[in-house]
ChimeraX commands (.cxc) that place a marker at each C-alpha (Angstrom):
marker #1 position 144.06,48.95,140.57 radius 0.5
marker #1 position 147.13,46.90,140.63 radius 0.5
marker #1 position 150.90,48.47,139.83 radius 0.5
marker #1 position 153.68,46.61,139.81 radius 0.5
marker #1 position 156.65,48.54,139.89 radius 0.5
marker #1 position 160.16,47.67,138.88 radius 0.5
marker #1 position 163.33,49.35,139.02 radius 0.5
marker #1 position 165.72,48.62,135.70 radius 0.5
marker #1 position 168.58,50.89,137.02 radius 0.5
marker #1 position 169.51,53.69,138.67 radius 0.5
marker #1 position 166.87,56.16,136.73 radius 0.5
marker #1 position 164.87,53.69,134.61 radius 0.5
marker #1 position 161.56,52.33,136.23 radius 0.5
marker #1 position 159.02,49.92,134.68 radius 0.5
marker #1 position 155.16,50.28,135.99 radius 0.5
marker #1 position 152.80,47.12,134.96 radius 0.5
marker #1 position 149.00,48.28,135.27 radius 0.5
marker #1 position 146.05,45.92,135.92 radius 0.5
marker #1 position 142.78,48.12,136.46 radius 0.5
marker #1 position 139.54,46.25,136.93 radius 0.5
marker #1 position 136.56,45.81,135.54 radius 0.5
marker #1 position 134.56,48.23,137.96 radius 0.5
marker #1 position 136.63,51.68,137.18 radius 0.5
marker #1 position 137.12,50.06,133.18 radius 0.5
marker #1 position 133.37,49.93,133.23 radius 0.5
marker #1 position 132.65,53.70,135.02 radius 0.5
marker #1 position 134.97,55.18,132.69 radius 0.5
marker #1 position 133.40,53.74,129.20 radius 0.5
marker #1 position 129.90,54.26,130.72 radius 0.5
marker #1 position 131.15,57.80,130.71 radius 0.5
marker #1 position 132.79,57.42,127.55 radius 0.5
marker #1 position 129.67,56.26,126.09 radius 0.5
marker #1 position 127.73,58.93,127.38 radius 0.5
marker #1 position 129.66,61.65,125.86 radius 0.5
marker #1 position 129.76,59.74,122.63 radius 0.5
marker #1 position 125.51,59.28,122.76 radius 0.5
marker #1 position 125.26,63.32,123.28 radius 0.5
marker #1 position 126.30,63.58,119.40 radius 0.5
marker #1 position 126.07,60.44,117.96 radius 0.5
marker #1 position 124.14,60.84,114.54 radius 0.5
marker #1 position 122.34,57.20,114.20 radius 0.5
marker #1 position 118.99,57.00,111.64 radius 0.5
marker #1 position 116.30,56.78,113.70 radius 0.5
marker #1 position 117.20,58.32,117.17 radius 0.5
marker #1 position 117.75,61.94,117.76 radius 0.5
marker #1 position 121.19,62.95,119.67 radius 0.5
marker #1 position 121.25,61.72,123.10 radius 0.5
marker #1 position 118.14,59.36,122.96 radius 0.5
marker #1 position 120.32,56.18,120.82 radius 0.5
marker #1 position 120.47,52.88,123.17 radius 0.5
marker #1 position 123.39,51.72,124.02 radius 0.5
marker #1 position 123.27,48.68,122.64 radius 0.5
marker #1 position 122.82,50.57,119.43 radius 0.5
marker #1 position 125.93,52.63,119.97 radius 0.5
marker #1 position 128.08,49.89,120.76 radius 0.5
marker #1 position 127.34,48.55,116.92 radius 0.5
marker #1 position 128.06,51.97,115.75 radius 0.5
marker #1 position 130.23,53.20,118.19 radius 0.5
marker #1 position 132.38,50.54,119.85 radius 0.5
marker #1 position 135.61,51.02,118.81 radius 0.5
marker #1 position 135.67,54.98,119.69 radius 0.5
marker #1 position 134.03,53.75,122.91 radius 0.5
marker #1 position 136.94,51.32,123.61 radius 0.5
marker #1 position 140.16,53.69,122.18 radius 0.5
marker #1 position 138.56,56.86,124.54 radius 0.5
marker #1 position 138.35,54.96,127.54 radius 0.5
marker #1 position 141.56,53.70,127.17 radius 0.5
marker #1 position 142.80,57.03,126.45 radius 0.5
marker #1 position 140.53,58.50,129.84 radius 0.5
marker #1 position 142.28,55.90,132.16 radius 0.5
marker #1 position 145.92,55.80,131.05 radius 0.5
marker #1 position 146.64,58.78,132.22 radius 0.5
marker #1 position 144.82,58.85,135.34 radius 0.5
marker #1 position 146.18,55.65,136.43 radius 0.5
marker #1 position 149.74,56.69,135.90 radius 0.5
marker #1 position 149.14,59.99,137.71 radius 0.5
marker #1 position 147.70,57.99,140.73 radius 0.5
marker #1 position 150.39,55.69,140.89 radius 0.5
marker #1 position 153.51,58.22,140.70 radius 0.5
marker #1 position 152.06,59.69,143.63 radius 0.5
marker #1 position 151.43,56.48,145.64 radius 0.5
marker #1 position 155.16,55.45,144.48 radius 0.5
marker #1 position 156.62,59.05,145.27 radius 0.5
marker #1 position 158.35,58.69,141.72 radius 0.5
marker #1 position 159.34,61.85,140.24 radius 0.5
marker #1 position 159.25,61.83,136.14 radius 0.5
marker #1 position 161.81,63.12,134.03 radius 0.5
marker #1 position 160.08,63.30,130.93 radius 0.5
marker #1 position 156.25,61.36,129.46 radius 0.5
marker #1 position 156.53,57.64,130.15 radius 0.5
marker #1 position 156.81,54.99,127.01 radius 0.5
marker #1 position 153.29,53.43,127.44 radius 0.5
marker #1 position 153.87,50.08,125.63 radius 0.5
marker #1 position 151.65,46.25,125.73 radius 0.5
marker #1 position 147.87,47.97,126.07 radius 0.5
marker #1 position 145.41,45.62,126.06 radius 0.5
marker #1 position 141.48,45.89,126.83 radius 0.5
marker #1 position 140.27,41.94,127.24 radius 0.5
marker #1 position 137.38,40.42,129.58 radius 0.5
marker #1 position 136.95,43.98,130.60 radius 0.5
marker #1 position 140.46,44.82,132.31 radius 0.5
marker #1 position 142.85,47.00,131.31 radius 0.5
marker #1 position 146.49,46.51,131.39 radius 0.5
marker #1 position 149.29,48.25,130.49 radius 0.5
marker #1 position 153.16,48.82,130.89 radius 0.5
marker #1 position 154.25,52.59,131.57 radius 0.5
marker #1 position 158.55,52.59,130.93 radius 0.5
marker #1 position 159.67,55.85,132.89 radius 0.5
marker #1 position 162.94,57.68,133.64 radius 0.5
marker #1 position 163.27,59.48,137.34 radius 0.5
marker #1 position 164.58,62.73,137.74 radius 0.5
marker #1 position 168.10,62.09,138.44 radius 0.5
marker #1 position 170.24,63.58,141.54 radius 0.5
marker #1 position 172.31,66.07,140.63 radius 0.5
marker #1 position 175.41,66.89,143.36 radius 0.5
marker #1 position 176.79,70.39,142.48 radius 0.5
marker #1 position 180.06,71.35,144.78 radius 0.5
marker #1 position 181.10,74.63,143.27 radius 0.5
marker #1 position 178.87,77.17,141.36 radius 0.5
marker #1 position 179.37,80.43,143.09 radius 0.5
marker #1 position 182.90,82.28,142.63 radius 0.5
marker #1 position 184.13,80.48,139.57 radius 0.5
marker #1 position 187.17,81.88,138.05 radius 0.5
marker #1 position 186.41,83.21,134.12 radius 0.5
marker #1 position 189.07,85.38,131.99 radius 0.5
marker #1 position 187.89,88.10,129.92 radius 0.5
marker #1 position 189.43,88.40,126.66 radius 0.5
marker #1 position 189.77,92.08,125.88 radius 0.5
marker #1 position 187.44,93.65,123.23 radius 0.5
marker #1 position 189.89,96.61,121.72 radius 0.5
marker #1 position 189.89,97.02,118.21 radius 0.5
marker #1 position 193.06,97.33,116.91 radius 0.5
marker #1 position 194.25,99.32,113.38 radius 0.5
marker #1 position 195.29,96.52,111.90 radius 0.5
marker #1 position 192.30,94.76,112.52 radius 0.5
marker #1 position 190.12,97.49,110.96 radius 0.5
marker #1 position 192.54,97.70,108.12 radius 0.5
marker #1 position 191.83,93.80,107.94 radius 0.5
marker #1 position 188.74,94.41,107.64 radius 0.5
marker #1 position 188.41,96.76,104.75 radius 0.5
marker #1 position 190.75,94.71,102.17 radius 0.5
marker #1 position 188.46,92.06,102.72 radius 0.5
marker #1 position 185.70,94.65,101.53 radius 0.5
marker #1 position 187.94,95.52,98.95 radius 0.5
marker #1 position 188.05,91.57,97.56 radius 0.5
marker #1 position 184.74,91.38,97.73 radius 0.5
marker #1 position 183.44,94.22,95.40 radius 0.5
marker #1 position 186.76,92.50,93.26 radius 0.5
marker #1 position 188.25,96.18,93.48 radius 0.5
marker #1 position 192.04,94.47,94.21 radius 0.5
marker #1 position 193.91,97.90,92.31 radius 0.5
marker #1 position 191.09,100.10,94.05 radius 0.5
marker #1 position 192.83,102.22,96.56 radius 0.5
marker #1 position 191.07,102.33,100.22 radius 0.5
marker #1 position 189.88,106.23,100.33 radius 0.5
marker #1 position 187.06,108.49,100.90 radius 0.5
marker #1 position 185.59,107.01,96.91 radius 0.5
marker #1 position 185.98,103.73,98.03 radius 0.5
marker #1 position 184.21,104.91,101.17 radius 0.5
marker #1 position 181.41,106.04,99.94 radius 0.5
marker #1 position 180.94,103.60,97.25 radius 0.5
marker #1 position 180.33,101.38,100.61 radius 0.5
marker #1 position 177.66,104.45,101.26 radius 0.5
marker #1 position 179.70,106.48,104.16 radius 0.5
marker #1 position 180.70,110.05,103.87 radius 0.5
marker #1 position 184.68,109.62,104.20 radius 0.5
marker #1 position 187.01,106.71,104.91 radius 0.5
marker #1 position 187.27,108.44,108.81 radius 0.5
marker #1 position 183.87,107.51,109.32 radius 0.5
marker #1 position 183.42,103.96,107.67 radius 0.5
marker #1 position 186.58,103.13,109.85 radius 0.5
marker #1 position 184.39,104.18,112.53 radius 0.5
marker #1 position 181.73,102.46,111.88 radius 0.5
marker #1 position 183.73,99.47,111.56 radius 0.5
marker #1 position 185.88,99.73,115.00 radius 0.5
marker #1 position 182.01,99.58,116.58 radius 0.5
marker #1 position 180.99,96.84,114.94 radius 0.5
marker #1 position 184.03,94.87,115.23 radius 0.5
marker #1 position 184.10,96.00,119.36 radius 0.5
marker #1 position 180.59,94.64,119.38 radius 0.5
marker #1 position 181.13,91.52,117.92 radius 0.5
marker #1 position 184.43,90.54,120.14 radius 0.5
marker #1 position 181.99,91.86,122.83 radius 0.5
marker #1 position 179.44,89.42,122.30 radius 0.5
marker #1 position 182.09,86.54,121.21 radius 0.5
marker #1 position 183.77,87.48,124.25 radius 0.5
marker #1 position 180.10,87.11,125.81 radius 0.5
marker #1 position 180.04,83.40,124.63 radius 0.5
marker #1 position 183.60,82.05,125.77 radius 0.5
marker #1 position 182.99,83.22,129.35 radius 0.5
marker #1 position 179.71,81.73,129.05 radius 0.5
marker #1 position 181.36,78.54,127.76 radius 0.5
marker #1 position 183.78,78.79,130.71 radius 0.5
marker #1 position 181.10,78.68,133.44 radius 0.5
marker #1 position 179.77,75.73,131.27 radius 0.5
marker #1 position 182.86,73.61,131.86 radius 0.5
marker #1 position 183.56,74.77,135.28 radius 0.5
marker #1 position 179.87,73.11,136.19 radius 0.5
marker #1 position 180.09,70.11,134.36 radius 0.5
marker #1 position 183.65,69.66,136.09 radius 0.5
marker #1 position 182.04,70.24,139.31 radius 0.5
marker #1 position 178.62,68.05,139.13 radius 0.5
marker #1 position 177.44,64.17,139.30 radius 0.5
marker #1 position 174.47,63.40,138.00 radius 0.5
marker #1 position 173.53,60.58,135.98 radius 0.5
marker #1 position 171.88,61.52,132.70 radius 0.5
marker #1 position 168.29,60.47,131.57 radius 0.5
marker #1 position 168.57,58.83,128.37 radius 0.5
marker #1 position 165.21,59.05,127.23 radius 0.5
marker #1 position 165.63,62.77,127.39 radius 0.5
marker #1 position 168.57,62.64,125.35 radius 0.5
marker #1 position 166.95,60.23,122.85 radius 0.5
marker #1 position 164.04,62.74,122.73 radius 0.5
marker #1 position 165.86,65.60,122.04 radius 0.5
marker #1 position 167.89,63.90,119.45 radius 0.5
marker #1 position 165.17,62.94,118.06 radius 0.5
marker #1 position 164.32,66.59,117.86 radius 0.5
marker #1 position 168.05,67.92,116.49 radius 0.5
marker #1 position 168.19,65.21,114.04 radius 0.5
marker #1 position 164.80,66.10,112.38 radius 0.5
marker #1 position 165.57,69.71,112.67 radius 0.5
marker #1 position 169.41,68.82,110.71 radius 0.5
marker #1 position 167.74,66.56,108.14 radius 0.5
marker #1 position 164.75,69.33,107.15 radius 0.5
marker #1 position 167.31,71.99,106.73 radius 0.5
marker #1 position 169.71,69.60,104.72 radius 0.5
marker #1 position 165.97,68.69,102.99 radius 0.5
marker #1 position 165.72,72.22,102.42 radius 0.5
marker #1 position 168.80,72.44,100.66 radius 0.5
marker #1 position 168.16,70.27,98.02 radius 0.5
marker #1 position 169.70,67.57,99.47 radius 0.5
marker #1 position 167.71,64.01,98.01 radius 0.5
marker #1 position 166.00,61.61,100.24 radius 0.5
marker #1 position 168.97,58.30,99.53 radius 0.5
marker #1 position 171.48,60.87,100.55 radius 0.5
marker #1 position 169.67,61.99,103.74 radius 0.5
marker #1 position 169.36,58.36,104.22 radius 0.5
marker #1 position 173.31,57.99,104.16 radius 0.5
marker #1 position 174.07,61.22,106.27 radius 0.5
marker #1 position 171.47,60.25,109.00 radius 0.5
marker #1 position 173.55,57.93,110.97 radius 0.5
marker #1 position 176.58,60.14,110.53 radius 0.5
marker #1 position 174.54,63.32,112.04 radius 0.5
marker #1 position 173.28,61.33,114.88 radius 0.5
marker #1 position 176.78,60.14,115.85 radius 0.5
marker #1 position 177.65,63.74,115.77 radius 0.5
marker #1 position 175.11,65.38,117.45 radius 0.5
marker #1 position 174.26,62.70,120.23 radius 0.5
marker #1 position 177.33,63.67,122.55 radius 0.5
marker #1 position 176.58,67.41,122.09 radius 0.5
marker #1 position 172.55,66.46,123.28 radius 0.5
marker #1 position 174.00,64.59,126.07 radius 0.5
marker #1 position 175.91,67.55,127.13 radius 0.5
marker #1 position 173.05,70.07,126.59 radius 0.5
marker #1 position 170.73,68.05,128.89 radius 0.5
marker #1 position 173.05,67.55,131.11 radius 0.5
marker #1 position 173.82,71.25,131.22 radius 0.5
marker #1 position 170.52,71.83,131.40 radius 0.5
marker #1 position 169.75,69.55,134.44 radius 0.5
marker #1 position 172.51,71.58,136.87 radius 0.5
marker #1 position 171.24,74.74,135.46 radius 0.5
marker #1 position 167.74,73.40,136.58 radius 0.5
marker #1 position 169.71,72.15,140.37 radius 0.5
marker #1 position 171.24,75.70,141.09 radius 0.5
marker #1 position 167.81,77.68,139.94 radius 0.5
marker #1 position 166.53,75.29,142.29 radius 0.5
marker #1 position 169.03,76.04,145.13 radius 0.5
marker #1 position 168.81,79.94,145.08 radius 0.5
marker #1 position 164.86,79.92,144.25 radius 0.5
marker #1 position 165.74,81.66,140.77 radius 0.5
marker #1 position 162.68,81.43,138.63 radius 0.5
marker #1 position 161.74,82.74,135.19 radius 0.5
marker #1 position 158.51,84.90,134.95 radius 0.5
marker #1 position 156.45,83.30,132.37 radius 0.5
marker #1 position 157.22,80.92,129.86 radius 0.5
marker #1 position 159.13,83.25,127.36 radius 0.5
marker #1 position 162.15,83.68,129.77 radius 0.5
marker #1 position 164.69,81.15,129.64 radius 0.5
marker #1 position 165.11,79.80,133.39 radius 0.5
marker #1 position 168.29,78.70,132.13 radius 0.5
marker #1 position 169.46,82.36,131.07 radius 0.5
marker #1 position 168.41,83.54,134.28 radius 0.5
marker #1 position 170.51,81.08,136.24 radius 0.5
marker #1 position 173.43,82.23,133.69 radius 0.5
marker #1 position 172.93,85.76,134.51 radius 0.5
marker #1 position 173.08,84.95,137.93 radius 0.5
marker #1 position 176.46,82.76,137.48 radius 0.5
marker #1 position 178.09,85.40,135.98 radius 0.5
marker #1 position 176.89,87.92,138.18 radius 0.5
marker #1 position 178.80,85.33,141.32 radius 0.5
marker #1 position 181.88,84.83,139.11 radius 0.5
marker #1 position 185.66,85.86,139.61 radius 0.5
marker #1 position 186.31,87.90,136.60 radius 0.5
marker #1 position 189.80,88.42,135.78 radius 0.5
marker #1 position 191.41,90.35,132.36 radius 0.5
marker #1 position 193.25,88.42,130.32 radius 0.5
marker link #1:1,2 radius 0.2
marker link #1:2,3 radius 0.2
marker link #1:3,4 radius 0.2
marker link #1:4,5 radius 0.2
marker link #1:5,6 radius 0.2
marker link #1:6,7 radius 0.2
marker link #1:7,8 radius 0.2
marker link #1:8,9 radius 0.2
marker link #1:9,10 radius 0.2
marker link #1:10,11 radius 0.2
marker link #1:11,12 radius 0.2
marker link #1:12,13 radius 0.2
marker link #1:13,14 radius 0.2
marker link #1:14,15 radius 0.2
marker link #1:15,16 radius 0.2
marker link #1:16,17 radius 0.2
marker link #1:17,18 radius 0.2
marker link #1:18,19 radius 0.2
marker link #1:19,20 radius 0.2
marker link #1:20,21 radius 0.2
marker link #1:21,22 radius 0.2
marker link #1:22,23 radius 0.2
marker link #1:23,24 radius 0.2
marker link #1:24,25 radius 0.2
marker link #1:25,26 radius 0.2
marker link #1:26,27 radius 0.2
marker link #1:27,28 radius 0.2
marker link #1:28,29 radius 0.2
marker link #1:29,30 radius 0.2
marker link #1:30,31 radius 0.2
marker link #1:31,32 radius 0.2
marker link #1:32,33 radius 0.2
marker link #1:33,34 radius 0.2
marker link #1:34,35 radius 0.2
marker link #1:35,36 radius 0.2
marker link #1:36,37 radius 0.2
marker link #1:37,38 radius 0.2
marker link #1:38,39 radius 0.2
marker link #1:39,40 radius 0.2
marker link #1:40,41 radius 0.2
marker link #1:41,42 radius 0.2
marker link #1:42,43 radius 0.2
marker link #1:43,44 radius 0.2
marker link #1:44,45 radius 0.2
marker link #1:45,46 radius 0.2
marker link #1:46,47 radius 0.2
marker link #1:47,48 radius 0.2
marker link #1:48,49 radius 0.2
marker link #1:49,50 radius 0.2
marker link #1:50,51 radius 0.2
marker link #1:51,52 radius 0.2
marker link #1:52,53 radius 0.2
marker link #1:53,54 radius 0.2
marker link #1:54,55 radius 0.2
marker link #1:55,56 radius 0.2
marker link #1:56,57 radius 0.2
marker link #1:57,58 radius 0.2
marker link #1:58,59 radius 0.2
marker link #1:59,60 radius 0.2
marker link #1:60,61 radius 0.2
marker link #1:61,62 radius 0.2
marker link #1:62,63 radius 0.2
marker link #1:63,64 radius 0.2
marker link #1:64,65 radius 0.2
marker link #1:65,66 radius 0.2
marker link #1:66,67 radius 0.2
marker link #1:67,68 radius 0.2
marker link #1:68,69 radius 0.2
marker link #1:69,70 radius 0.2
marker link #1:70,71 radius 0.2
marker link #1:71,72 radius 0.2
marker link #1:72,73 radius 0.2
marker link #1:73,74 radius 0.2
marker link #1:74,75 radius 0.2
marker link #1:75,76 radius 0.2
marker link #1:76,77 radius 0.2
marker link #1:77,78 radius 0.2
marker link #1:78,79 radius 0.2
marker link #1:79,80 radius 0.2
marker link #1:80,81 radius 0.2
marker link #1:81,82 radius 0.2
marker link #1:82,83 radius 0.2
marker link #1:83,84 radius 0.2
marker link #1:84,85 radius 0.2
marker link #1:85,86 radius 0.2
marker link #1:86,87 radius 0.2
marker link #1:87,88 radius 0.2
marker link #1:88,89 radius 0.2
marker link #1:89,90 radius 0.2
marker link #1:90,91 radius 0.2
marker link #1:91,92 radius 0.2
marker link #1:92,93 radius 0.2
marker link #1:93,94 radius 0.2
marker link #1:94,95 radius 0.2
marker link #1:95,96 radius 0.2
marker link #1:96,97 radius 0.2
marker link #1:97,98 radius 0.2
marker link #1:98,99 radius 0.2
marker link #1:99,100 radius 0.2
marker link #1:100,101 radius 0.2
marker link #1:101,102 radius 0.2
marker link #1:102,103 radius 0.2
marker link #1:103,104 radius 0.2
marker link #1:104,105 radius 0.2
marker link #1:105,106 radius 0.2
marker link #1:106,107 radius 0.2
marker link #1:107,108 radius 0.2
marker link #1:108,109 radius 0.2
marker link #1:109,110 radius 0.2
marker link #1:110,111 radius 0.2
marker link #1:111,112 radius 0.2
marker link #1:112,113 radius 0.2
marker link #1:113,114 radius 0.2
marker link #1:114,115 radius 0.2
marker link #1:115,116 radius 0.2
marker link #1:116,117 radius 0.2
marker link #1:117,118 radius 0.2
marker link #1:118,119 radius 0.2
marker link #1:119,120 radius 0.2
marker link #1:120,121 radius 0.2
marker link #1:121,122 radius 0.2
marker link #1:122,123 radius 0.2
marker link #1:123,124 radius 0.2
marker link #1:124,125 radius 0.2
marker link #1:125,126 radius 0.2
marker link #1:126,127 radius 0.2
marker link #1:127,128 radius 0.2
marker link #1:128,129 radius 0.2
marker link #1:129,130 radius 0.2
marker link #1:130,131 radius 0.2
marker link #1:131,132 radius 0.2
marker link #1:132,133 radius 0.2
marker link #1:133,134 radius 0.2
marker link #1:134,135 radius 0.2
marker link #1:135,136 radius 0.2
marker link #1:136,137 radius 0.2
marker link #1:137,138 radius 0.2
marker link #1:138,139 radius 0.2
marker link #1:139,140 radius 0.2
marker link #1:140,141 radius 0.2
marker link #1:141,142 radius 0.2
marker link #1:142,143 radius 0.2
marker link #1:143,144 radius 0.2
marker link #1:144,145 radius 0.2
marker link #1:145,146 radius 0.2
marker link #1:146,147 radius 0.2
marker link #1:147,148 radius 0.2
marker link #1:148,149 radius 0.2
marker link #1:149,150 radius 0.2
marker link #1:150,151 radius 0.2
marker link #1:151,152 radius 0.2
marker link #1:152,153 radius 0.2
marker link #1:153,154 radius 0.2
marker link #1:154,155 radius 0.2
marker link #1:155,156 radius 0.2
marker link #1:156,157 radius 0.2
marker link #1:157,158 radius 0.2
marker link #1:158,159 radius 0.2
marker link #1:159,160 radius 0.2
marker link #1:160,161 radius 0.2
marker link #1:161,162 radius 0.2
marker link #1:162,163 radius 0.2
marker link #1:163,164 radius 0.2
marker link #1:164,165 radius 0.2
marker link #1:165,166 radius 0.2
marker link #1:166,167 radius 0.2
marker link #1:167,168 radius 0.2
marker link #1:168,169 radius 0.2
marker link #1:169,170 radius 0.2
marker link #1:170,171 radius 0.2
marker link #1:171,172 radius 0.2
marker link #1:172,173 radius 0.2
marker link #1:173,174 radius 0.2
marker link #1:174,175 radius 0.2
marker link #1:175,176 radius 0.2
marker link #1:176,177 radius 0.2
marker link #1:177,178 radius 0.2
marker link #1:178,179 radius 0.2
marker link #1:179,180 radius 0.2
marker link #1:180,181 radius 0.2
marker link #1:181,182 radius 0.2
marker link #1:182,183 radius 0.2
marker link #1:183,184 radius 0.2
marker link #1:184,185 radius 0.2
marker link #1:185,186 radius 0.2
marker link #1:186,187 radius 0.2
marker link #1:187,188 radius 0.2
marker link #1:188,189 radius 0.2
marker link #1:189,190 radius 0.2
marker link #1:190,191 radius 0.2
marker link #1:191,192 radius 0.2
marker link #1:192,193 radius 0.2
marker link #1:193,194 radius 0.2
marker link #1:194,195 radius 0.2
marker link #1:195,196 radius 0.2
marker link #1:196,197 radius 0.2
marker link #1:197,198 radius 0.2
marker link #1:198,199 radius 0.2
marker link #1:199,200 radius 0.2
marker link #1:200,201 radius 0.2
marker link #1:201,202 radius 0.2
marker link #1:202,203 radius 0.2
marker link #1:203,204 radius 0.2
marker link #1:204,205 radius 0.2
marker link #1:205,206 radius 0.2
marker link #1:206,207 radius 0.2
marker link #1:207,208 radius 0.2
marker link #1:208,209 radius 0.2
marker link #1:209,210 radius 0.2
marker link #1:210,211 radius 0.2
marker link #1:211,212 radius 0.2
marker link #1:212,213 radius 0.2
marker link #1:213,214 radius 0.2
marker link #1:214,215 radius 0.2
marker link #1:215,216 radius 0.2
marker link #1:216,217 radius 0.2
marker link #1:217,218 radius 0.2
marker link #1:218,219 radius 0.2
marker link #1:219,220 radius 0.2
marker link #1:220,221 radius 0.2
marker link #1:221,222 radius 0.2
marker link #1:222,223 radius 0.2
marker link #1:223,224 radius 0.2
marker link #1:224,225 radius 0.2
marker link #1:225,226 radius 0.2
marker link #1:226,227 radius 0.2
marker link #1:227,228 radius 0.2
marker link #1:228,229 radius 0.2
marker link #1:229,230 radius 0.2
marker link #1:230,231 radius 0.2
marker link #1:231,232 radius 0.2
marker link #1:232,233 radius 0.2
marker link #1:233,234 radius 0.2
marker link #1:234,235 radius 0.2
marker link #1:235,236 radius 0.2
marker link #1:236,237 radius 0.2
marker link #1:237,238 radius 0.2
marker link #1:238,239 radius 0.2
marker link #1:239,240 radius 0.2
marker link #1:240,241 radius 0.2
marker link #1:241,242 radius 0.2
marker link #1:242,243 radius 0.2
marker link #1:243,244 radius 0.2
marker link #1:244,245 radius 0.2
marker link #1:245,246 radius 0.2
marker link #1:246,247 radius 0.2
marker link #1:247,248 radius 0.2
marker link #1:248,249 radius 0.2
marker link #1:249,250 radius 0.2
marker link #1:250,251 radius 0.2
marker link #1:251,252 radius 0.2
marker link #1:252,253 radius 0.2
marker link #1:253,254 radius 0.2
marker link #1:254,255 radius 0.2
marker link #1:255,256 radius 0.2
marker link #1:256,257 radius 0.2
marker link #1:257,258 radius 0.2
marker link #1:258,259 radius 0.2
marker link #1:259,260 radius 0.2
marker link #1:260,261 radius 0.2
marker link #1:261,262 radius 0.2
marker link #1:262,263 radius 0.2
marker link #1:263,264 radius 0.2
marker link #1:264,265 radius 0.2
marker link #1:265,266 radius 0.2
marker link #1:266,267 radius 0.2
marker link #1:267,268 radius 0.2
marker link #1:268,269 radius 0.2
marker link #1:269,270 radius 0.2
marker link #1:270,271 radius 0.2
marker link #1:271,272 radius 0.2
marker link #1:272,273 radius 0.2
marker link #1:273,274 radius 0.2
marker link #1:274,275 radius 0.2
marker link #1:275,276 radius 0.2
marker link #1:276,277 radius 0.2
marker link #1:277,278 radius 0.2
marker link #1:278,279 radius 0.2
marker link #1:279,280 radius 0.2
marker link #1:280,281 radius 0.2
marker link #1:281,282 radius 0.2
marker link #1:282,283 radius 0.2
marker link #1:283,284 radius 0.2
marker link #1:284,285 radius 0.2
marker link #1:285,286 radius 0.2
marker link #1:286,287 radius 0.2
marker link #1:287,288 radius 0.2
marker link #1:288,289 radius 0.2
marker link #1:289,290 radius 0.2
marker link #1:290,291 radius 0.2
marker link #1:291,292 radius 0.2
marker link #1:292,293 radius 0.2
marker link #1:293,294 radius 0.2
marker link #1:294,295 radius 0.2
marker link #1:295,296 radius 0.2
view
């Protein structure tokens, strides 16, 4: 087969595809074979129709499956003659079957470099998690507005009309969820801070057609829920272009997050154990584990 490769810019890559005639004709000779082993044509049983015969009946399926059989072959073969290293599935664009050769145009981004100068050590502050009294007290006049009890006093009644013994053990309850929750928001800022740090620290130049894949993906997702809603289809319409010029920055980050995430796993030979652990969490994990903690 023929490739022509050519290089757009620094990540992009365009891949022209000739095959010939030969390998076009193994693989629908193949094709066609498959097709005759449960073809249902009056007059033949399965596997005995001509092919002649099943290219009347049949041609069209014939012609879409070899294409479909060769495509990907072809563009397997040639990323490893080419030593080109895919980011994401190729655009495969201008197909055409005529006088028996196949050509076609694959559109490709590269996995980008990504340089990554500082990821061990990095200074994070950890906001304390006490729970203070006037936090909990906070907390229980907003209870208080929203049973609409404003002249209720807070007590052991009011207590158990929130279904605790006494007041001394619903503020109890309270101080541990409240601790929790600063816990885990506390959780998320230093997590955010090892975020920055490595996007402050890295150079990489980020795929687009990853981005515009998982954009495609967030916008979908944000128009179904907004669907969901009740929300009608011209005012989805209208808020569509406003979404996407919210959310593509934030999907630009996240991949690129996700690419020196994917670099430092890399580097320390971190791996996740089957496909329902994150490999990004574990690289996280790890991060924090390297960090400089200090109290705030």
């Amino acid at each position: 087969m023929k490739v022509e490769v050519k290089k757009m810019d620094a990540l992009k890559h365009e891949m022209k595809f000739e095959i010939p005639r030969e390998r076009v004709s193994q693989a629908m000779d193949a094709v066609y074979l498959e097709i005759g082993k449960h073809a249902k044509v009056k007059g033949f049983r399965p596997g005995h129709v001509p092919r002649h015969i099943l290219a009347s009946t049949h041609g069209r399926l014939a012609q879409d499956e070899t294409i479909k059989k060769i495509i990907p072959e072809a563009y397997h073969e040639a990323l490893e003659e080419h030593q080109l290293n895919p980011i994401d599935m190729p655009e495969i664009t201008d197909v055409d079957l005529k006088d028996g050769i196949l050509t076609f145009k694959a559109t490709l981004d590269i996995r980008p470099q990504v340089e990554i100068n500082k990821y061990k050590g990095m200074e994070v502050i950890r906001k304390k998690s006490d729970v203070t009294d006037e936090e909990i007290q906070k907390t229980l006049e907003f209870f208080k507005k929203g049973r609409g009890e404003e002249t209720v006093t807070i007590d052991d009644a009011f207590a158990k009309g929130m279904g605790f013994p006494s007041l001394e053990e619903f503020k109890t309850a309270l101080k541990r969820q409240l601790a929790f929750d600063k816990d885990r928001n506390n959780r998320l800022d230093i997590e955010n801070q090892i975020v920055e740090n490595l996007l402050k620290n890295a150079k990489l130049i980020v795929p687009q057609s990853l981005v515009k894949r998982q954009l495609h993906y967030r916008l979908n997702d944000a128009l179904q829920r907004l669907k969901n809603q009740g929300s009608k289809e011209e005012d989805l319409k209208t808020k569509e272009g406003e979404l996407r010029k919210q959310l593509e920055p934030l999907v630009e980050r996240e991949v690129k997050v996700y690419l020196i995430l994917e670099e430092i796993a890399k580097l320390e030979n971190i791996t996740a154990a089957d496909q329902n652990e994150s490999l990004g969490g574990k690289v996280m994990e790890y991060l924090l584990k390297e960090a400089s903690w200090k109290d705030a």
